[in-house]
C-alpha positions in Angstrom: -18.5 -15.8 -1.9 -20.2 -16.3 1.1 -23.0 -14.9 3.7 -20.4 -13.3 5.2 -19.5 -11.2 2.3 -23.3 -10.2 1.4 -23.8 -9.1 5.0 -20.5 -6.3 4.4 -22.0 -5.1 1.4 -22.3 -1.4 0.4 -24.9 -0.4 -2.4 -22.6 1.4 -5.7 -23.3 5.3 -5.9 -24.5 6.2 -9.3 -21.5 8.6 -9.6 -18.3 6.5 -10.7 -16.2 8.6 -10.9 -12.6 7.5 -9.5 -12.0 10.0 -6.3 -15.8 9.6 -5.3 -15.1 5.3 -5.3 -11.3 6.0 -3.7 -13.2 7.9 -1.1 -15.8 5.1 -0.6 -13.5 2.5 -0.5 -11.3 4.4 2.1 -14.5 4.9 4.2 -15.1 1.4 3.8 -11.7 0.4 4.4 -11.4 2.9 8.0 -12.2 0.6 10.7 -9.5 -2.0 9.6 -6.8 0.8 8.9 -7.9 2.3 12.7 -7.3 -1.5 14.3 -4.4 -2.2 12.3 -2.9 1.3 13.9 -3.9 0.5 17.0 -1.9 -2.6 16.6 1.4 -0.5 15.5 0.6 1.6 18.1 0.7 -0.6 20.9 3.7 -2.4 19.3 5.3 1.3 19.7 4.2 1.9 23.2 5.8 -1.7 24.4 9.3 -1.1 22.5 9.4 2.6 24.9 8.5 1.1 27.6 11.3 -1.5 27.3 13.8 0.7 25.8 13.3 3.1 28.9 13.7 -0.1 31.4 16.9 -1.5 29.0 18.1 2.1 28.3 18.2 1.8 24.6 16.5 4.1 22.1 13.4 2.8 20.4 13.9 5.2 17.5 17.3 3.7 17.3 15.9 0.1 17.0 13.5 1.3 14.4 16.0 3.4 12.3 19.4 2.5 13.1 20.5 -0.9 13.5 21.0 -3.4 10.5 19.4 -3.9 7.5 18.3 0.3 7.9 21.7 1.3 8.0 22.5 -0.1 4.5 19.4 1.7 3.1 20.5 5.0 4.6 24.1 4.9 3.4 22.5 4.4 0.0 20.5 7.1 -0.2 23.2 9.2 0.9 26.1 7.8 -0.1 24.6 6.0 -3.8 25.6 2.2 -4.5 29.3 1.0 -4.1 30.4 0.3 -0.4 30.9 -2.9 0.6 32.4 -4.6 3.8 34.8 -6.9 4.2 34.3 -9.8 7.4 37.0 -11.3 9.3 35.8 -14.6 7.6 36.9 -13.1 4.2 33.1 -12.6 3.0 32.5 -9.1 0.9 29.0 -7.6 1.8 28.1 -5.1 -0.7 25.3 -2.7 -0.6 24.2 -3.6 -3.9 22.6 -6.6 -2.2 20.0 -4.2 -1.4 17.0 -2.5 -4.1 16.8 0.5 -4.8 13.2 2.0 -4.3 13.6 2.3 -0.8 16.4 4.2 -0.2 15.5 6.3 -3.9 12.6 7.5 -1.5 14.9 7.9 1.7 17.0 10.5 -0.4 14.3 12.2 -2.3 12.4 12.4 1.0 15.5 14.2 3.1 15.9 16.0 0.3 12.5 18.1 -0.2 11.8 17.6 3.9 13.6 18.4 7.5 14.0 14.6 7.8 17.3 12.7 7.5 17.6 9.6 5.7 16.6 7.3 8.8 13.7 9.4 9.5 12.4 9.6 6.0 12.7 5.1 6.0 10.0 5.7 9.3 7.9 7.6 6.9 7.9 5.8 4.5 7.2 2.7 6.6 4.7 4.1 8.5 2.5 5.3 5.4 3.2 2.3 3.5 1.9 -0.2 6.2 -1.5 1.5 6.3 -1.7 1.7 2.7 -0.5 -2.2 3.0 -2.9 -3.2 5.5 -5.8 -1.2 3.0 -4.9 -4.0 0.5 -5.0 -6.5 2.4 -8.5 -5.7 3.6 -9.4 -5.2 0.0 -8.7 -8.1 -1.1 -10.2 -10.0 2.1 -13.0 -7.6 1.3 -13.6 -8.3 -2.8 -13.1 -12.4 -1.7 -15.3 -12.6 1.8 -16.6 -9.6 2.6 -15.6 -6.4 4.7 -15.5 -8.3 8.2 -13.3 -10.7 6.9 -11.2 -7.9 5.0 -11.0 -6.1 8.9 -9.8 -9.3 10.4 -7.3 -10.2 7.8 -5.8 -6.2 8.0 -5.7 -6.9 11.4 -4.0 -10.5 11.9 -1.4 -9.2 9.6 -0.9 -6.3 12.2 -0.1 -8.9 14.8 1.9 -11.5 13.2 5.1 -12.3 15.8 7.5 -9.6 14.1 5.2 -7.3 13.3 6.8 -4.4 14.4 9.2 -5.1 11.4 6.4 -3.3 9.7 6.8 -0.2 11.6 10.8 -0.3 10.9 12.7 1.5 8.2 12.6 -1.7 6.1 11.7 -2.6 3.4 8.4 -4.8 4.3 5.7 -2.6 4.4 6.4 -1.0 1.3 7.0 -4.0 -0.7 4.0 -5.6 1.4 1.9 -2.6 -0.4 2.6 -2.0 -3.5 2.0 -6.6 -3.3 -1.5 -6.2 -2.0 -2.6 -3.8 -4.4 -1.0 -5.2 -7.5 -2.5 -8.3 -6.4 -5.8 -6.5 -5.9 -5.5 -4.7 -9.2 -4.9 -8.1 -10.9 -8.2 -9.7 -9.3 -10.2 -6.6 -10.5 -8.3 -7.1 -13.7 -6.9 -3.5 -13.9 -3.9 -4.3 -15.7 -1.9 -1.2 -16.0 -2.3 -1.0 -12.2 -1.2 -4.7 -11.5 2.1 -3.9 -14.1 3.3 -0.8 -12.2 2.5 -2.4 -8.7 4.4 -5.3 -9.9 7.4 -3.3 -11.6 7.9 -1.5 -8.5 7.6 -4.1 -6.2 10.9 -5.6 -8.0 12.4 -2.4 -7.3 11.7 -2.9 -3.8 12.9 -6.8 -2.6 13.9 -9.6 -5.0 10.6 -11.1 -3.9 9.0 -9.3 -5.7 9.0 -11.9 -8.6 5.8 -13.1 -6.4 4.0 -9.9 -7.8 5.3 -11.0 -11.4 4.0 -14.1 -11.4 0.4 -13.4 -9.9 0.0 -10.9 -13.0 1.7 -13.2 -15.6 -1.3 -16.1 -13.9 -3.6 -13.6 -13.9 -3.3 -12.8 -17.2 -3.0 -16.3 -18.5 -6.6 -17.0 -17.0 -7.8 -13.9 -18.7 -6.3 -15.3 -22.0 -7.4 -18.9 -21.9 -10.9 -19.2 -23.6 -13.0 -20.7 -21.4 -13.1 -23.8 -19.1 -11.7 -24.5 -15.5 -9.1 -22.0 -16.1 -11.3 -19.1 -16.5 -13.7 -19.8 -14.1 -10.7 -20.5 -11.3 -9.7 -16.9 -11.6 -13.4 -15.9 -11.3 -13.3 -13.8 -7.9 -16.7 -12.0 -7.9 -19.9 -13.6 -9.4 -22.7 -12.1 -11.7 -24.7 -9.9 -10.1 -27.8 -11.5 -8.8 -29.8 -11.2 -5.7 -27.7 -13.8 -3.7 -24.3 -11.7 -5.0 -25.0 -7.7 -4.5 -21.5 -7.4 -3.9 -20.3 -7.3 -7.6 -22.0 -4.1 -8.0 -19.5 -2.5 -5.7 -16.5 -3.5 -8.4 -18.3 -2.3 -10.9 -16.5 0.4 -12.0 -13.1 -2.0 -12.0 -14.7 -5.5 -13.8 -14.8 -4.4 -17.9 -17.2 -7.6 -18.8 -16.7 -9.9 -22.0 -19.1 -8.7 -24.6 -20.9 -11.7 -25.8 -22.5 -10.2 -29.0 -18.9 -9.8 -30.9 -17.8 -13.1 -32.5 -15.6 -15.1 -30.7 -11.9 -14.6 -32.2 -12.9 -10.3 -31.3 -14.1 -12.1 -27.1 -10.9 -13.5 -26.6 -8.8 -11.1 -28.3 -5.9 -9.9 -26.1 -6.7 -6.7 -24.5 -3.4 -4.1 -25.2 -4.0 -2.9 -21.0 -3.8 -6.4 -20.5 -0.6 -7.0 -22.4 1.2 -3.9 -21.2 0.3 -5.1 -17.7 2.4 -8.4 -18.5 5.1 -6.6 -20.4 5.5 -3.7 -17.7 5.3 -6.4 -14.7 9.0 -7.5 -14.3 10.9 -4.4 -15.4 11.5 -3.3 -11.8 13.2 -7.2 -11.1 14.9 -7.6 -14.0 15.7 -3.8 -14.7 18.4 -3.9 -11.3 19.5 -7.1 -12.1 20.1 -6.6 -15.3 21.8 -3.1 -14.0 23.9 -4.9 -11.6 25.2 -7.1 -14.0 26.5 -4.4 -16.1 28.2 -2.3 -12.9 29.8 -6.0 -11.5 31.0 -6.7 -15.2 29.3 -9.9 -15.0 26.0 -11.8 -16.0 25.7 -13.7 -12.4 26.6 -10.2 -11.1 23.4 -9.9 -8.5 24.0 -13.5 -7.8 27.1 -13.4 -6.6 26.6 -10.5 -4.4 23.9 -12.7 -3.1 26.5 -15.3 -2.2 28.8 -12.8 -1.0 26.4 -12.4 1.8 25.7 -16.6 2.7 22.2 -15.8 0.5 20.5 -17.9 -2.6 18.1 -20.1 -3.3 19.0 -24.3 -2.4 15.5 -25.7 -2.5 15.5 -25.9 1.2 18.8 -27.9 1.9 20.5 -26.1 4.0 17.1 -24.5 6.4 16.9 -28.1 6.6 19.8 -29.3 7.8 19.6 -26.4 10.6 16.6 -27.7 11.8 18.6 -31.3 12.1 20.7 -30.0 13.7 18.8 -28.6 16.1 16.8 -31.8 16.8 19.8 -34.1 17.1 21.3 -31.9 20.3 19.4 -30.9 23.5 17.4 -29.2 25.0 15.8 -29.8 20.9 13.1 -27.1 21.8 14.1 -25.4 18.9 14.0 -27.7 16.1 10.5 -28.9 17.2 9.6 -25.1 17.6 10.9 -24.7 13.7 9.5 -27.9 12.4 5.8 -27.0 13.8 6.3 -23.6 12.3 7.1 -25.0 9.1 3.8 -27.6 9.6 1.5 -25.0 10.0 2.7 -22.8 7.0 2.2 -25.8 4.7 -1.2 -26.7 6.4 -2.2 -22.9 5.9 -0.9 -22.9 2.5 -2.9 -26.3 2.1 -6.0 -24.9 3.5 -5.2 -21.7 0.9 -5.9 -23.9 -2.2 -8.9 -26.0 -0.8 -10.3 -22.4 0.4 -10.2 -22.2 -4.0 -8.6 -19.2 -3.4 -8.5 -17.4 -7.0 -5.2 -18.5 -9.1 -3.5 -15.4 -9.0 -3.3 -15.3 -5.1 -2.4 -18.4 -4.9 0.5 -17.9 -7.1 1.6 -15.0 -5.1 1.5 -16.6 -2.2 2.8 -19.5 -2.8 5.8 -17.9 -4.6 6.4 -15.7 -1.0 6.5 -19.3 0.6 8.6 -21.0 -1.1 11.1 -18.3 -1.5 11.0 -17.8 2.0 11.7 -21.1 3.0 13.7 -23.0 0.4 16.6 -19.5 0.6 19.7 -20.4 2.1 21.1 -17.4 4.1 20.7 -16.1 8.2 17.5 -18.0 9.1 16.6 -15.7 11.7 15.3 -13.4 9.4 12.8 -16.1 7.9 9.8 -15.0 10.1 10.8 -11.2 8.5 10.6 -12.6 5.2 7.3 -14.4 5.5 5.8 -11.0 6.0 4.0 -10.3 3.1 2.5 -13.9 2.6 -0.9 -12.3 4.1 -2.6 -14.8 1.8 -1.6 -17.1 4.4 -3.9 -15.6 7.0 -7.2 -15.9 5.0 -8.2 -18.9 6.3 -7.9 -17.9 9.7 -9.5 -14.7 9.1 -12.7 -16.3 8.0 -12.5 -18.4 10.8 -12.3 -15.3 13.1 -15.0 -13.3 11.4 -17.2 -16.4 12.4 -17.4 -15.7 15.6 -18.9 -13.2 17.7 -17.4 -9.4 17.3 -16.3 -9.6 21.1 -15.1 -13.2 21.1 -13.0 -12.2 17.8 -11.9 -8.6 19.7 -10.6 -10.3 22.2 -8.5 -13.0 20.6 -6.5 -10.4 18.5 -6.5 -7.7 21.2 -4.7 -11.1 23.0 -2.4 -11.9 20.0 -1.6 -8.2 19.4 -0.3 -7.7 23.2 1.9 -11.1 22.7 3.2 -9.8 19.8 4.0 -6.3 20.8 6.0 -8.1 24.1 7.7 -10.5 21.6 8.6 -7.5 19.0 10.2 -5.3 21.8 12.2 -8.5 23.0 12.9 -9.3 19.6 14.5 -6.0 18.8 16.5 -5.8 22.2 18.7 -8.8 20.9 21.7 -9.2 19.3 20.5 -10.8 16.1 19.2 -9.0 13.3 15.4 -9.4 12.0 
């Protein structure tokens, strides 16, 4: 904790009950969700602006092209197309998870929206509730500026307006935040069904498994390092007001029962871990038994160049972009890939609380060390916000208007760079 975090704090009501604190924490949480929408906003304005000089359709780009087709023809159509290339390769749709397009169909079903539209909604309602988790947890760590700038910054990463497109991102990037969130505050029937349906969402979602599963193992441990690593708000003293605010969330050890009856496993606690990787393993496991196969989900991950290598072959694509002119984009790739290690470096010396780290880390490394069409990398690095804390807290450092103007500058770069990213040929 820091001074930044005591200066953002916001004295506990006597009245607890759950809709009066959603309502605080929503008040709290408004100026980050109105920045992060002017962010999507302005994302929105540059893509019409471009479409109109290009004379394409932005609500084409943002419903109709690529990975949103595939979600649409499962909510209408239900799992089993597949495409065969020229190349001999067998795409199948089962590639995809299924909570997504489950909303998509119930959506056009109860609503005058087709299954495109319905993927907006859901995108553009899951991206604010995304970007409210991500400034809570900024918020519980640092303190509500740096909870604002870290909403924000994740509004204005390069391919941001992937979070405004009927893809997956911002929900999974949502229902990640707040089970990580719900693991911090150690509310572990929220963490579980956060996590389960983040694994119905994007096979990433093993990240939300494992920050619960390390969550939980902290909580279990008696004592020591581990315990006090996954410590992420202090007592309540005069230097720490803040803890008051989670009040209502923290359920503290009671020190006066004997100590087998402290450390006892809680049952919230273990149906938290239990409930956690259902979603994953629940459409694996189902795709195995429709394929007629064990490996069934990973092979239709091979099917479509995808899997996990450790990094070989994203390595060997930078070589060979370094060992043929004009080299600009290998050295553009192997500086990205610096600064994600020196962020995720500066993550762990920031003795950022286990459980984040975890998640984060997990979103990293699955990111980069997947074989597969590395254009979509950036895409995939989307809900690593962890990633941005340390520049958040940087930002929040400086003056309000110094720090306005820096992301107001980012957000217009990447609002130009989203509309020419979209206009391409390439998927994101």
């Amino acid at each position: 904790m820091t001074d930044l975090a005591q200066a953002g704090t916001a004295p506990l009501s006597d009245d607890g009950r759950p809709g009066r604190v959603a309502g605080r924490a929503l008040r709290r949480a408004a100026p980050a969700l109105l920045a992060y929408a002017g962010t999507r906003l302005l994302g929105l304005v540059v893509l019409a602006i471009w479409g109109a000089f290009a004379d394409k359709s932005p609500h084409q780009l943002l419903s109709a092209r690529w990975d949103s087709l595939w979600y649409t023809r499962i909510a209408e159509e239900g799992y089993g197309y597949t495409l065969q290339l020229p190349d001999g390769a067998v795409h199948s749709n089962l590639a995809f998870f299924p909570l997504l397009p489950g909303l998509e169909r119930v959506i056009s079903a109860i609503a005058p929206l087709n299954a495109a539209d319905a993927g907006l909604l859901v995108s553009s309602v899951t991206s604010l509730v995304a970007a409210w988790g991500i400034f809570a947890i900024g918020d519980l760590l640092y303190g509500r500026r740096v909870g604002i700038t870290l909403a924000v910054l994740w509004g204005v990463l390069p391919v941001g307006i992937v979070q405004s497109m009927a893809y997956s991102e911002s929900l999974f990037s949502a229902l990640a935040a707040w089970g990580v969130h719900a693991a911090l505050t150690r509310r572990w029937l929220w963490a579980g069904l956060c996590a389960a349906l983040a694994g119905l969402t994007r096979p990433v979602g093993a990240a939300v498994v494992a920050a619960v599963w390390v969550a939980a193992a902290v909580e279990l441990l008696p004592g020591g390092r581990w315990r006090q690593a996954c410590r992420t708000v202090p007592p309540v003293t005069h230097h720490h007001p803040q803890r008051k605010r989670f009040a209502p969330f923290l359920r503290p050890v009671a020190h006066h029962h004997p100590r087998w009856r402290r450390f006892a496993p809680s049952l919230r606690l273990l149906a938290g871990v239990v409930l956690a990787p259902l979603g994953w393993l629940g459409y694996v496991v189902w795709v195995a038994l429709r394929t007629g196969s064990p490996t069934g989900y990973f092979d239709v991950q091979n099917g479509w160049g995808n899997g996990f290598d450790g990094g070989l072959a994203f390595a060997a694509f930078i070589g060979g972009l370094l060992i043929e002119p004009p080299f600009v984009g290998g050295i553009g790739l192997l500086l990205g890939v610096g600064a994600l290690i020196w962020l995720a470096v500066r993550c762990v010396r920031q003795r950022q609380p286990l459980p984040l780290l975890a998640y984060g880390g997990a979103v990293l490394v699955l990111a980069l060390a997947a074989k597969g069409y590395f254009g979509s990398k950036p895409r995939l690095l989307i809900p690593a916000f962890p990633l941005l804390l340390p520049i958040a807290v940087a930002l929040a450092r400086l003056r309000p208007v110094r720090t306005a103007l820096l992301l107001g500058s980012v957000g217009l770069a990447s609002a130009v760079y989203g509309a020419f990213w979209l206009h391409g040929s390439g998927p994101p």
